[in-house]
C-alpha positions, 0 to 999 in steps of 0.5 A: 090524211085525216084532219084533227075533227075527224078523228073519234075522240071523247072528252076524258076528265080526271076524278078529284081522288083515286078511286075503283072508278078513276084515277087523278091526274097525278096518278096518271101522270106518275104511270106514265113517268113509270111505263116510259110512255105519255097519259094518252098511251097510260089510258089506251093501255089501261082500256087494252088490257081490260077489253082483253079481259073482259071481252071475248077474243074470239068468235063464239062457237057452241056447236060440238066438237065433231069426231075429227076435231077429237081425234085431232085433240087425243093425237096432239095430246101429250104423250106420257103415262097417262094417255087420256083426254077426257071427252066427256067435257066436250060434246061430239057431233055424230058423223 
């Protein structure tokens, strides 16, 4: 079990005001009241949801699609009047 020293931790400070670069405790304190959950977990929601913004949720792939990855796609395209898939947005790999 890891002891409380362990534990990565940084010291977190309030701002005397809310502002676009931080919130009071009183504030914190009401979203906590608000989502039913302590401060801590108002701070880990916060960061969560902006990493899912801000950061990549996938690993990076610049190669082309290849032929079968194309065909895949115009298979499992929905199937209406209209029966294209625009390849042009994606560049295919030569066989």
């Amino acid at each position: 079990m890891a002891t409380r020293g362990s534990i990565d931790q940084i010291a977190f400070r309030y701002r005397p005001a809310d502002s676009t670069t931080g919130v009071t405790r009183n504030t914190a304190k009401r979203l906590a009241r608000r989502l039913g959950v302590d401060e801590t977990q108002v701070i880990h929601l916060a960061l969560h949801e902006m990493a899912v913004k801000l950061l990549p949720q996938y690993e990076a792939d610049n190669a082309p699609l290849t032929a079968a990855q194309m065909r895949q796609i115009k298979k499992r395209a929905p199937q209406g009047k209209k029966r294209s898939v625009r390849s042009s947005l994606f560049e295919v790999a030569p066989e």
